[in-house]
C-alpha positions in Angstrom: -46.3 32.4 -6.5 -46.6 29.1 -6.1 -43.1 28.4 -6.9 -42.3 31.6 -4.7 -43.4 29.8 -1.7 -41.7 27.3 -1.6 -38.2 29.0 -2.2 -36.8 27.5 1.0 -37.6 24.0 0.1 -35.6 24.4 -3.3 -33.0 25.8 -1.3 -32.3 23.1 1.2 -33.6 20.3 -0.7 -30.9 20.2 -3.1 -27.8 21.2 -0.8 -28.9 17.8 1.3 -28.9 15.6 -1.8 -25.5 17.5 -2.6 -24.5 16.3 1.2 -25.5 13.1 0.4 -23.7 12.7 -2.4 -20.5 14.1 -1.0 -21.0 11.4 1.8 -21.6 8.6 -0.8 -18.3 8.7 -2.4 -16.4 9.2 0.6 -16.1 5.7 1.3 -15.4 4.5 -2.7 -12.2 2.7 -3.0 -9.3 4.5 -4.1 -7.7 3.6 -7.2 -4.4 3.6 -8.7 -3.7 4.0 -12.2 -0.6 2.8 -14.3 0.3 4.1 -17.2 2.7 3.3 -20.6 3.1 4.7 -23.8 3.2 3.1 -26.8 4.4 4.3 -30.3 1.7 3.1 -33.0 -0.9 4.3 -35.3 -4.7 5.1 -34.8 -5.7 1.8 -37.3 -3.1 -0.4 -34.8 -4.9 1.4 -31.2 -8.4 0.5 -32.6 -7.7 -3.0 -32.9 -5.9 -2.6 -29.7 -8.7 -1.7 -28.0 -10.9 -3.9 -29.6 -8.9 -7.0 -29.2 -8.4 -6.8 -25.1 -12.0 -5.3 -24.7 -13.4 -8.8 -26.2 -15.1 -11.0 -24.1 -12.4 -14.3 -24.8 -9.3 -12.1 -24.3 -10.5 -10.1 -21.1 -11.3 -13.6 -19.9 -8.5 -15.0 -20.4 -5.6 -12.0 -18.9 -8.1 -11.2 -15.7 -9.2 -14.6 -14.6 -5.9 -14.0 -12.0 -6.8 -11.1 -10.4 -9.7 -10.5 -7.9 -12.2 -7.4 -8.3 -12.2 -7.7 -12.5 -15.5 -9.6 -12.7 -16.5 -13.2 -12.5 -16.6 -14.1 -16.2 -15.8 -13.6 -19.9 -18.3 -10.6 -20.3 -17.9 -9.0 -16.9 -14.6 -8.8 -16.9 -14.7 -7.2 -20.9 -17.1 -4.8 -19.1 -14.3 -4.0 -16.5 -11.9 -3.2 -19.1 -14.2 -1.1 -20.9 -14.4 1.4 -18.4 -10.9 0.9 -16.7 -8.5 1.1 -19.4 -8.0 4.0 -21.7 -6.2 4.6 -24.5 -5.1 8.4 -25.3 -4.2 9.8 -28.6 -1.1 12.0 -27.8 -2.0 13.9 -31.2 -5.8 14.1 -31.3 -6.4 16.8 -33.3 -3.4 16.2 -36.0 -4.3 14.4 -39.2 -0.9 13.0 -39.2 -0.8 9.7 -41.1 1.7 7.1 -39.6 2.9 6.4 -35.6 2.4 8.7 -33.0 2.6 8.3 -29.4 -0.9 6.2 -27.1 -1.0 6.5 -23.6 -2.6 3.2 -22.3 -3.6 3.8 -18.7 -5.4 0.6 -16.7 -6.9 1.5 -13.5 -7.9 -1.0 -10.3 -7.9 -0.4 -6.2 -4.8 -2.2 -6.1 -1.1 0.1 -7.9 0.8 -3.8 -8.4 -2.8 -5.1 -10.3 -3.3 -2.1 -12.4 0.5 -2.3 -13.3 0.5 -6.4 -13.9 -2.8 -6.1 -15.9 -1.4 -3.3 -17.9 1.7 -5.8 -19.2 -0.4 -8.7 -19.5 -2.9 -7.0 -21.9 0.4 -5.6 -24.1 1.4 -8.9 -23.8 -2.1 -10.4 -24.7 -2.2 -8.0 -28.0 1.6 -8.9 -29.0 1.2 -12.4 -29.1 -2.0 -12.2 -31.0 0.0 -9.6 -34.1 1.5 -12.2 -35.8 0.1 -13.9 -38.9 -1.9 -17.3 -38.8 -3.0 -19.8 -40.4 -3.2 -19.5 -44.4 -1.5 -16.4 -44.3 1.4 -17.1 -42.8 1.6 -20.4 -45.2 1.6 -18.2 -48.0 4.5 -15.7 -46.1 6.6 -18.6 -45.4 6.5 -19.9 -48.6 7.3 -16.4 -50.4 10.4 -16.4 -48.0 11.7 -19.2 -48.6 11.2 -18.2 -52.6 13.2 -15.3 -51.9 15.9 -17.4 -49.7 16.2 -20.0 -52.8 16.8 -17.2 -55.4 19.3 -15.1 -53.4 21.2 -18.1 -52.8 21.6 -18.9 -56.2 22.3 -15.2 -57.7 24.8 -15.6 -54.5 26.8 -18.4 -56.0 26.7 -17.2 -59.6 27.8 -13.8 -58.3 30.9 -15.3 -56.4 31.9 -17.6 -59.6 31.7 -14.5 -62.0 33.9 -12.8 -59.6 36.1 -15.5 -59.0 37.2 -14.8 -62.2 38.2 -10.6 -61.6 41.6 -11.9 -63.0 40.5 -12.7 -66.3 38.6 -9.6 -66.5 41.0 -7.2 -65.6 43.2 -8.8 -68.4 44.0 -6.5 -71.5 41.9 -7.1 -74.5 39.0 -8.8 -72.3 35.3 -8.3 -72.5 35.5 -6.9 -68.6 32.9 -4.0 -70.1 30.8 -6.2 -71.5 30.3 -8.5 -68.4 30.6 -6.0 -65.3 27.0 -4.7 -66.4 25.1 -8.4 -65.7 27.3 -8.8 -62.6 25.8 -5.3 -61.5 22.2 -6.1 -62.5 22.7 -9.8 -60.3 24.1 -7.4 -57.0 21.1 -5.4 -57.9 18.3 -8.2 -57.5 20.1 -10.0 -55.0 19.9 -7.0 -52.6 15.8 -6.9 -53.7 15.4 -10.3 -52.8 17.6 -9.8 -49.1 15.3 -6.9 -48.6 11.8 -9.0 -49.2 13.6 -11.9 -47.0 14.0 -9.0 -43.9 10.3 -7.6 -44.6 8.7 -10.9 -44.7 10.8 -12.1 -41.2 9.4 -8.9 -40.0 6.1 -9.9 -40.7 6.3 -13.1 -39.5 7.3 -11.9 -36.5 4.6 -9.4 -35.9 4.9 -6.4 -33.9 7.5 -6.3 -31.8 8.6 -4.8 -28.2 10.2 -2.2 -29.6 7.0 0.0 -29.9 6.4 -0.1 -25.8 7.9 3.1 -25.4 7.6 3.0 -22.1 6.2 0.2 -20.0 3.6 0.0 -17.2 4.8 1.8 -14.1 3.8 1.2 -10.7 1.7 4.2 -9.4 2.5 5.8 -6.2 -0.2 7.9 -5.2 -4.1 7.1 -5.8 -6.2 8.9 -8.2 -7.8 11.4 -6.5 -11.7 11.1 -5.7 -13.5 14.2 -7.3 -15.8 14.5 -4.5 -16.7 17.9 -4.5 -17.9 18.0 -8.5 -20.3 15.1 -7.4 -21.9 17.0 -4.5 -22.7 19.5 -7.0 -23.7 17.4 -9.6 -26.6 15.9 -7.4 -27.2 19.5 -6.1 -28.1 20.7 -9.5 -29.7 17.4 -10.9 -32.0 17.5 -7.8 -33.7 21.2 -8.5 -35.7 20.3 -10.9 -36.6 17.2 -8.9 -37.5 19.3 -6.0 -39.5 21.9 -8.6 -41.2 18.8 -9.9 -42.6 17.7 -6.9 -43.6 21.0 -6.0 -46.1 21.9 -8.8 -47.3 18.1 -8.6 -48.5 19.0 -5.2 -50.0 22.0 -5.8 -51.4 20.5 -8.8 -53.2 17.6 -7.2 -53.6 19.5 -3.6 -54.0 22.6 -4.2 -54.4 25.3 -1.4 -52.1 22.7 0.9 -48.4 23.5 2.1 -45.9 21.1 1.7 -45.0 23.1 5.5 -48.9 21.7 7.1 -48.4 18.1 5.7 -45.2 17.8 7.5 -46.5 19.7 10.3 -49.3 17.3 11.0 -47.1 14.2 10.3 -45.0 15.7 12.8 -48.0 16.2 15.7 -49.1 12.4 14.6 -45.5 11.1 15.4 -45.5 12.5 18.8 
């Protein structure tokens, strides 16, 4: 019964936090959100994520704009909860690329959209190899390079010589199955040149599917789910307070302590 009595309280209690919550995010800044898609795999949007999230990088592509935050961790904490990267696929167990919607959010549509090409940028730059690595790549290529040219030249001679080998009573049998092995491992060796080159280079433009577009329209505020959110969060506030009262005073109304605070005021 004690609960029962105070039915009214529990009633109007919550529906004025819910008001005051509506009223709270009324004046929040609208924001705008731009969006791309990029073709890559989950390993590749990890260390996306994980790259432009990190305190240096973050740092370094939102120093430019205002309302990021005012240093290297701030601003890693603003694109945290800003940017979002969406598998298109997330329940496939696909191996390989598949499409990533990177959205980047701020108050401002030409911010969100410039941030969003900077960090693409940022993680671009960063993809191709460094340092000992790449030593050893360039010098694997330039292997490769050495050897093709020189299975190159001792291809043209041997062919130079298609007169001699299209004569009757020739060995032309005999010697078109070396010339066939040297095409062979000349075309391995032009293949390991193109996927080194590609390595080299990193990943390229070509998985921006679509880049950053300028948003139009804000994202809408969800004001109503908030309202009710502190609606129902406050209940049990409300019952709370309740049986603490009548624990600690019992046999008083909530109603004749307001009452006489009431009389006192006036």
């Amino acid at each position: 019964m004690a609960v029962a009595d105070h039915i009214p309280l529990l009633l109007i209690g919550p529906l004025l936090v819910a008001l005051a919550g509506y009223l709270f995010s009324s004046p929040l800044p609208m924001e705008y959100k731009s969006t791309s898609v990029l073709r890559i795999d989950r390993p590749t949007a990890r260390s996306i994520e994980a790259l432009v999230t990190s305190p240096a990088v973050a740092d370094a592509v939102l120093s430019k704009y205002a309302g990021t935050g005012d240093g290297p961790e701030s601003r890693a904490v603003f694109l945290s909860e800003h940017l979002h990267l969406t598998d298109s696929e997330p329940g496939s167990e696909r191996p390989g690329e598949r499409l990533f919607r990177l959205d980047v959010t701020h108050y401002d549509p030409r911010t969100a959209q410039s941030i969003s090409s900077d960090l693409i940028d940022a993680w671009l730059a960063s993809t191709p190899p460094r340092g000992t690595e790449r030593a050893d790549l360039e010098a694997e290529l330039e292997r490769n390079k050495l050897a093709e040219a020189a299975n190159s030249k001792l291809i043209d001679k041997i062919q130079g010589e298609t007169t001699k080998l299209l004569a009757p009573n020739t060995m032309a049998g005999e010697l078109a199955t070396p010339i066939s092995a040297l095409i062979s491992k000349r075309d391995q060796q032009l293949a390991a040149i193109n996927a080194i080159n590609r390595r080299l280079q990193g990943i390229t433009r070509d998985v921006v599917v679509v880049p950053p577009h300028l948003a139009r329209d804000p994202i809408p505020l969800r004001r109503r789910p908030v309202a009710i959110l502190y609606g129902v969060a406050a209940i049990p506030v409300f019952l709370a307070l309740i049986l603490l009262g009548r624990y600690f005073a019992p046999g008083v109304s909530v109603y004749d302590v307001l009452s006489r605070r009431f009389r006192r005021a006036t």
